[in-house]
VOSE-132847 format. One record per atom (N, C-alpha, C, CB): residue in one letter; x, y, z; atom name. Coordinates in Angstrom, 1 decimal, decimal comma. Glycine has a CB too. Layout:
BEGIN
 type      x      y      z atom
    a      X      Y      Z   CA
...
//
This chain:
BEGIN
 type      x      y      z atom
    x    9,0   29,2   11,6    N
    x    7,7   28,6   11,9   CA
    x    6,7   29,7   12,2    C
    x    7,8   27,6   13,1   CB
    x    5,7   29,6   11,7    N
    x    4,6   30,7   11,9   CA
    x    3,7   30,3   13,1    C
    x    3,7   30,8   10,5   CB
    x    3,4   31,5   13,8    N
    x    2,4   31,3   15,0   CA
    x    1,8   30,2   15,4    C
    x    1,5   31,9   14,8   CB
    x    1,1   30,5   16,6    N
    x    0,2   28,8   16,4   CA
    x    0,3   27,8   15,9    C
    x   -0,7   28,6   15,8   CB
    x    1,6   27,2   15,6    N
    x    1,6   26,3   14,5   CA
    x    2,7   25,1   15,4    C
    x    2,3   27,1   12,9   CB
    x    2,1   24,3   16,0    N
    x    2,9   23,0   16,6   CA
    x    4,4   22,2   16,1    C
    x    1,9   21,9   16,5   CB
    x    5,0   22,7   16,4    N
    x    6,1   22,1   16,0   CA
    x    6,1   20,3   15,6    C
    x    7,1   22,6   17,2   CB
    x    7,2   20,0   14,4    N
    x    6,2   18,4   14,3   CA
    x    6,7   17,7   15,6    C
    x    6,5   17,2   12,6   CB
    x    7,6   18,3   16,1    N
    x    7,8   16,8   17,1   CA
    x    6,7   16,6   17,9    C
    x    8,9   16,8   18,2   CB
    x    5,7   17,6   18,1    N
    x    4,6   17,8   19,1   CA
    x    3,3   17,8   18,1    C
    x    4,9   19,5   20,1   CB
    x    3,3   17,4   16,8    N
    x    2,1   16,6   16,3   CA
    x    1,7   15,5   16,6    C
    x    2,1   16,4   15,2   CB
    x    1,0   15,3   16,3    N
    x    0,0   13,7   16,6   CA
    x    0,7   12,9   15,5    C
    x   -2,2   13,7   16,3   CB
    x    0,6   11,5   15,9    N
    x    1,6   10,8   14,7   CA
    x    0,4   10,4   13,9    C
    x    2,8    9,2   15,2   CB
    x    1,0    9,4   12,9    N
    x   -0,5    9,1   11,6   CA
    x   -1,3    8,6   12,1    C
    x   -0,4    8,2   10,3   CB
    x   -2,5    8,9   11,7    N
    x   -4,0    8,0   12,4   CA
    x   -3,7    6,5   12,3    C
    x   -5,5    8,3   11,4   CB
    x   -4,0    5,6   13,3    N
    x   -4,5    4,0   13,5   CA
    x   -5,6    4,0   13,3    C
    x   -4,4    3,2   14,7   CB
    x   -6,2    2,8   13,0    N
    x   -7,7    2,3   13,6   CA
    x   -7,2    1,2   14,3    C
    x   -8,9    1,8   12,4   CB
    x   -8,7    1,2   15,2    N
    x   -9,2    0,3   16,4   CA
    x  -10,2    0,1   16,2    C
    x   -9,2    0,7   17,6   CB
    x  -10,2   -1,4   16,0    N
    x  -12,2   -1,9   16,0   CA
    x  -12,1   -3,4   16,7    C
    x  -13,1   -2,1   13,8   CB
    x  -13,3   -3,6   16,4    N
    x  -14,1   -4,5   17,4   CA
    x  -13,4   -5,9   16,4    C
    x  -16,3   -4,1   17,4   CB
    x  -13,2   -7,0   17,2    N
    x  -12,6   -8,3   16,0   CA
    x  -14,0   -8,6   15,8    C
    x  -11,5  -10,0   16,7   CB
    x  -13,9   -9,5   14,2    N
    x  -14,6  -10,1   14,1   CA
    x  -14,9  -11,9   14,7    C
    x  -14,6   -9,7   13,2   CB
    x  -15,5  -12,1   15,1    N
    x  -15,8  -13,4   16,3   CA
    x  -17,2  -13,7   16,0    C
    x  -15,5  -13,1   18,2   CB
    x  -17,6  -14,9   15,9    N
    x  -18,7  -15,5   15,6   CA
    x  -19,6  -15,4   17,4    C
    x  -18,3  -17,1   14,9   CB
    x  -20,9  -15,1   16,9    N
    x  -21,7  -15,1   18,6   CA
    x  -21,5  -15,7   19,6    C
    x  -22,8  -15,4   18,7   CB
    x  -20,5  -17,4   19,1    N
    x  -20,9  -18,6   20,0   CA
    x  -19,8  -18,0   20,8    C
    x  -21,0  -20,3   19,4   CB
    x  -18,7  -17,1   20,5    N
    x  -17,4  -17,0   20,9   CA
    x  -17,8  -16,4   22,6    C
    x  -16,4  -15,9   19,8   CB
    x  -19,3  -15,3   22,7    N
    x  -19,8  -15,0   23,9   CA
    x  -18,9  -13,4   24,2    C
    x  -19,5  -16,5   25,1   CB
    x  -18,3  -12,9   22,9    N
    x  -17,6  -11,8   23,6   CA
    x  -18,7  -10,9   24,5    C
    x  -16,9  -10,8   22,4   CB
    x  -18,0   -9,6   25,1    N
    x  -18,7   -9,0   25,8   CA
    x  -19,3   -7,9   25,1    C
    x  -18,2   -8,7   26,7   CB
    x  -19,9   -6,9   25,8    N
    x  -20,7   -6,0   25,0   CA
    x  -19,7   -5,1   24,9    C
    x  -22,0   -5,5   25,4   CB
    x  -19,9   -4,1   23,6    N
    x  -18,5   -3,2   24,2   CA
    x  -18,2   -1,9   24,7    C
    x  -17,7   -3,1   23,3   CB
    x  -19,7   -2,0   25,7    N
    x  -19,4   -0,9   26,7   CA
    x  -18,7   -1,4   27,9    C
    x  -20,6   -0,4   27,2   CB
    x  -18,5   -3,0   27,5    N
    x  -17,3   -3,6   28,9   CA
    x  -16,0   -3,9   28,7    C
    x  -17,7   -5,1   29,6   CB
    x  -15,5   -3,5   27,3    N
    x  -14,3   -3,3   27,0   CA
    x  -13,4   -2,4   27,4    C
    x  -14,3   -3,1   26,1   CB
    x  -12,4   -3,1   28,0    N
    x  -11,1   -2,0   28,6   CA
    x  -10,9   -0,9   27,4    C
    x   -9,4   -3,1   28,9   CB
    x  -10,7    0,5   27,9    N
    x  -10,3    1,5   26,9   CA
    x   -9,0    1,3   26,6    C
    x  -10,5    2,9   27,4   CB
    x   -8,7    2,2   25,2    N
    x   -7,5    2,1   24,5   CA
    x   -6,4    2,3   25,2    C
    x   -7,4    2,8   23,6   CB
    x   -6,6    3,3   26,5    N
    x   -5,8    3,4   27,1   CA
    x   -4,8    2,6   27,7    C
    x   -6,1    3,9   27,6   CB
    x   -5,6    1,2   28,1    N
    x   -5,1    0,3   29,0   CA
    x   -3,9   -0,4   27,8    C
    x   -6,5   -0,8   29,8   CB
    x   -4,6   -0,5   26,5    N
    x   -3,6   -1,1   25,5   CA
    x   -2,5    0,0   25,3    C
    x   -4,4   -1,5   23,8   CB
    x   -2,6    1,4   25,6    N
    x   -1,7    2,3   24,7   CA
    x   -0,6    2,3   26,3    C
    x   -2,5    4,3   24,0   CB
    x   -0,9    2,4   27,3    N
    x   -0,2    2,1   28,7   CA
    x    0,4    0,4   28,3    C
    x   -1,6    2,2   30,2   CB
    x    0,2   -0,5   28,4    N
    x    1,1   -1,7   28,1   CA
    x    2,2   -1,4   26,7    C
    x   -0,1   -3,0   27,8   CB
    x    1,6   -1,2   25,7    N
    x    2,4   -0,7   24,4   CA
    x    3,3    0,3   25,1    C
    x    1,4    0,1   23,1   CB
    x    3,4    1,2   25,6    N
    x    4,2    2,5   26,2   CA
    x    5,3    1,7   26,8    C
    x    3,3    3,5   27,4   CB
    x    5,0    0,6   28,2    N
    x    5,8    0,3   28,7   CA
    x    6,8   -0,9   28,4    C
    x    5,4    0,5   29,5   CB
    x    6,4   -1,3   26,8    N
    x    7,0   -2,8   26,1   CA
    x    8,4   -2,3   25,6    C
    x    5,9   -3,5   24,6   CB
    x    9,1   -3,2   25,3    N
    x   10,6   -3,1   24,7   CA
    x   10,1   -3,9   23,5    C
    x   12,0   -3,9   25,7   CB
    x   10,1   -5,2   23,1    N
    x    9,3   -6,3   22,9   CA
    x    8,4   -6,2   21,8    C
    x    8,7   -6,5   24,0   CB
    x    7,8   -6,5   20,8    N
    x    6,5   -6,1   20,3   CA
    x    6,6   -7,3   18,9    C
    x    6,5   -4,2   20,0   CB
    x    5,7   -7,6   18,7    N
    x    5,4   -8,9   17,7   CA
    x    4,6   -7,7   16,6    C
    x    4,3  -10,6   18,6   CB
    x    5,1   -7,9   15,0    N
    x    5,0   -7,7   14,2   CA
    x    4,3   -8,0   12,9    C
    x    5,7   -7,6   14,3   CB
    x    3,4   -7,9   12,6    N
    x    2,8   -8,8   11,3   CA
    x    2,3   -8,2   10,4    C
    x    1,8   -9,7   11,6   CB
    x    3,1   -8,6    9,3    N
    x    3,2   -7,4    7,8   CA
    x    2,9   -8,6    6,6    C
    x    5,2   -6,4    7,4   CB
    x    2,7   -8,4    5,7    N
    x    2,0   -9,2    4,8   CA
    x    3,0   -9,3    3,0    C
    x    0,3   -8,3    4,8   CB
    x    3,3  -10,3    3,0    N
    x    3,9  -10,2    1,5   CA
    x    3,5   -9,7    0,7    C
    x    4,0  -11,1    0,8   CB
    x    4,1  -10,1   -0,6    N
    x    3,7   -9,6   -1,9   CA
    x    2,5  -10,7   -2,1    C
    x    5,1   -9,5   -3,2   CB
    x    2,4  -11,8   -2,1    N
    x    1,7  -13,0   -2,1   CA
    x    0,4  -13,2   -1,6    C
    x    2,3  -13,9   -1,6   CB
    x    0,3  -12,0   -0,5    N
    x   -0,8  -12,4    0,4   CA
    x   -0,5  -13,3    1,6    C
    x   -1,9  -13,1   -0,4   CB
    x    0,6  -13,9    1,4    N
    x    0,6  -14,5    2,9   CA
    x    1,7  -13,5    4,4    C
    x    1,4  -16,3    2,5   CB
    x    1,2  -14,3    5,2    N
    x    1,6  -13,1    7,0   CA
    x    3,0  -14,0    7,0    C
    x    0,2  -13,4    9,1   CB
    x    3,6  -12,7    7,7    N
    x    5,0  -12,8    8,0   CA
    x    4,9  -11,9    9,2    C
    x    6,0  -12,4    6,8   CB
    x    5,1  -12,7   10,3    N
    x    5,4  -12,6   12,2   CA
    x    6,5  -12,5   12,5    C
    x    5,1  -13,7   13,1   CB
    x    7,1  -11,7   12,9    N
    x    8,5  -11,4   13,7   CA
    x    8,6  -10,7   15,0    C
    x    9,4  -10,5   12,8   CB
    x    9,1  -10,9   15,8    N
    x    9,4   -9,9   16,6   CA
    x   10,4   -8,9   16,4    C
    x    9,7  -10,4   17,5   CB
    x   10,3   -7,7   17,0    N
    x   10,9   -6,7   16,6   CA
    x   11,0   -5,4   18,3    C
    x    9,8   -6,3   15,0   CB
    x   12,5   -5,4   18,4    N
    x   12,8   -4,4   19,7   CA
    x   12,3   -2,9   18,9    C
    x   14,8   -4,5   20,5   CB
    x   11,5   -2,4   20,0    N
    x   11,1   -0,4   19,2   CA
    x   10,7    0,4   20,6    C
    x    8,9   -0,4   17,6   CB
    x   10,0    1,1   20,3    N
    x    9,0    2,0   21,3   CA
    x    7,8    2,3   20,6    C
    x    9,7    3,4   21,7   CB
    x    7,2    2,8   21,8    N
    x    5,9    3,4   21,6   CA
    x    5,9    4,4   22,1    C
    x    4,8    2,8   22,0   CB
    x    5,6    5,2   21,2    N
    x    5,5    6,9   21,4   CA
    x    4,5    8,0   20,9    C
    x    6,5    7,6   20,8   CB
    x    3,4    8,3   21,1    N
    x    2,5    8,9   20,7   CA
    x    1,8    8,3   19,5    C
    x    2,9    9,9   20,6   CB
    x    1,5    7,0   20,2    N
    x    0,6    6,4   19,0   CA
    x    0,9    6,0   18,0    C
    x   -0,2    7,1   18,7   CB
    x    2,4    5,4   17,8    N
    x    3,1    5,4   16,8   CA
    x    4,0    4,0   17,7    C
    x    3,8    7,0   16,4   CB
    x    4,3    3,0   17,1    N
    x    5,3    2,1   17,0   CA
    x    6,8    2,4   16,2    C
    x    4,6    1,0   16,5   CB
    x    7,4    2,7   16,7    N
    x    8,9    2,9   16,2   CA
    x   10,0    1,8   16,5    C
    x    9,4    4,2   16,8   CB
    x   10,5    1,5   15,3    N
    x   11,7   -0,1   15,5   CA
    x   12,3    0,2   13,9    C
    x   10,6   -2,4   15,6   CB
    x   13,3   -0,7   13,8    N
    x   14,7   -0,3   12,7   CA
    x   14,5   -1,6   12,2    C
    x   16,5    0,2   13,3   CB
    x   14,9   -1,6   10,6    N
    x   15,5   -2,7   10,3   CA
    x   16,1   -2,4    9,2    C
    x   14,8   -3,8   10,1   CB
    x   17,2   -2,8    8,4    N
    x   17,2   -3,2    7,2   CA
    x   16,4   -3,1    5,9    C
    x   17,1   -4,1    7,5   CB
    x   16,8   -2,3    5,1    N
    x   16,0   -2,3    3,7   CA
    x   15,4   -4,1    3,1    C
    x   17,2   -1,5    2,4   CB
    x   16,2   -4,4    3,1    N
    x   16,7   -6,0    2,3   CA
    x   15,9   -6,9    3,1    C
    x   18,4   -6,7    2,4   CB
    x   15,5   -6,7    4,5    N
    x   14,7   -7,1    5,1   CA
    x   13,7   -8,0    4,9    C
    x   14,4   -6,5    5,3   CB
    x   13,0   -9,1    4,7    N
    x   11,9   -9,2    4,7   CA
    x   10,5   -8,5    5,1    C
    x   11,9  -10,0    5,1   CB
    x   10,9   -8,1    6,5    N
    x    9,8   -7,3    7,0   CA
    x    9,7   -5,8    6,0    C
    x   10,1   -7,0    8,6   CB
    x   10,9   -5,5    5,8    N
    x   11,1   -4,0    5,3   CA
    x   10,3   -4,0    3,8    C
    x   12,9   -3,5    5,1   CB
    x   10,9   -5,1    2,8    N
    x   10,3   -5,1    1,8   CA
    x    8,6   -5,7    1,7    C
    x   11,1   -5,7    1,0   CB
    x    8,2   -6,1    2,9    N
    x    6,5   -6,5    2,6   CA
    x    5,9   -5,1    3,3    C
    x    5,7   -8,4    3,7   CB
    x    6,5   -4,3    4,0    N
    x    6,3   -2,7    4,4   CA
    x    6,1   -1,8    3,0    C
    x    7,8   -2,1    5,4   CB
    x    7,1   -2,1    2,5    N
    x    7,5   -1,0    1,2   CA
    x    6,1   -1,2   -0,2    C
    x    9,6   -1,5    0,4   CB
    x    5,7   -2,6   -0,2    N
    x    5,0   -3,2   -0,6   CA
    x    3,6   -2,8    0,1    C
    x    5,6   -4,5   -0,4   CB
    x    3,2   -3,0    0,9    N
    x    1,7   -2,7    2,0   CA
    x    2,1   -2,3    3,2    C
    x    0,6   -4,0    2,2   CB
    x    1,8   -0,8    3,4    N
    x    2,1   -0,3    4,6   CA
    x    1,3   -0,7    6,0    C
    x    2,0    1,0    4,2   CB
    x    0,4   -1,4    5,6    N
    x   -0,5   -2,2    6,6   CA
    x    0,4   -3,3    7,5    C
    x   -1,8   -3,0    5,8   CB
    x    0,2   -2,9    8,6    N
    x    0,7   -3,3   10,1   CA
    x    0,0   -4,4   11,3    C
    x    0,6   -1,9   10,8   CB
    x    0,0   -4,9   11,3    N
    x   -0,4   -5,8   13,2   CA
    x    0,4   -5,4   14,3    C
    x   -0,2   -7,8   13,5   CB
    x    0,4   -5,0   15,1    N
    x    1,4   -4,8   16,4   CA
    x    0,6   -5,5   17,6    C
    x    1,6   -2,9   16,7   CB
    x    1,4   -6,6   18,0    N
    x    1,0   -6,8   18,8   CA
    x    2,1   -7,8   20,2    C
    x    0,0   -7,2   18,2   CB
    x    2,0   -7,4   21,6    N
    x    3,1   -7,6   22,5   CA
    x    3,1   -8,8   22,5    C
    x    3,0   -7,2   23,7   CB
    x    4,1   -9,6   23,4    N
    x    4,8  -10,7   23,8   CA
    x    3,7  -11,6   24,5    C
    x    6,0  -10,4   24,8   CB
    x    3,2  -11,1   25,8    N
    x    1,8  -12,1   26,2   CA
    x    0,6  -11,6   26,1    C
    x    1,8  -12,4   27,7   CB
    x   -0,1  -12,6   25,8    N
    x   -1,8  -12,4   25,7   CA
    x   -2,5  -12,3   26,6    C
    x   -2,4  -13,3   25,2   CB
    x   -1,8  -11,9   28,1    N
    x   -2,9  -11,6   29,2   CA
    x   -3,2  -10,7   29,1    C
    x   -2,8  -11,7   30,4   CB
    x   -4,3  -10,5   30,2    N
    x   -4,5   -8,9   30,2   CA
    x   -4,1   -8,1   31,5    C
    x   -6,2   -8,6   29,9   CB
    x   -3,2   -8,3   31,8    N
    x   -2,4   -7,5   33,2   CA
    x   -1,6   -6,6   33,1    C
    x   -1,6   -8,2   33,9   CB
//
């Protein structure tokens, strides 16, 4: 390994995006300088076992599973199966939903 040069376990994992949902005005969201920071989501994700999954067919339609993993540097990690359903709508469109067990915000 040459100088300066971060070993990969100590890279940044692949970029996510994070954006604002889309929601119609009447819905009253807030402005989003009153939005909890990412942090508060990447702290709950950190400390989940747990995590709900939503990957997309060949068809266009959603497929929801739960799925036991970790969260580790910005990165969701969990196993399955090639043969999978989930595995083959992955292999298919690498696009992801991750999202935990309850919908509060605690």
């Amino acid at each position: 390994m040459s100088k300066g040069k971060a070993p990969k376990t100590q890279r940044k994992a692949a970029a996510f995006t994070v954006g604002l949902p889309q929601v119609p005005p009447l819905y009253g969201m807030k402005s989003p300088h009153k939005f909890l920071p990412f942090t508060h989501a990447e702290d709950r994700l950190t400390k989940s076992r747990n995590y709900w999954i939503c990957t997309t067919r060949p068809d266009g339609r959603p497929h929801s599973i739960p799925v036991w993993g970790f969260w580790l540097e910005g990165a969701l990690y969990f196993g399955t199966a090639r043969s999978t359903r989930k595995a083959r709508n992955l292999a298919h469109n690498p696009a992801i939903s991750v999202h935990l067990e309850s919908g509060t915000m605690s």
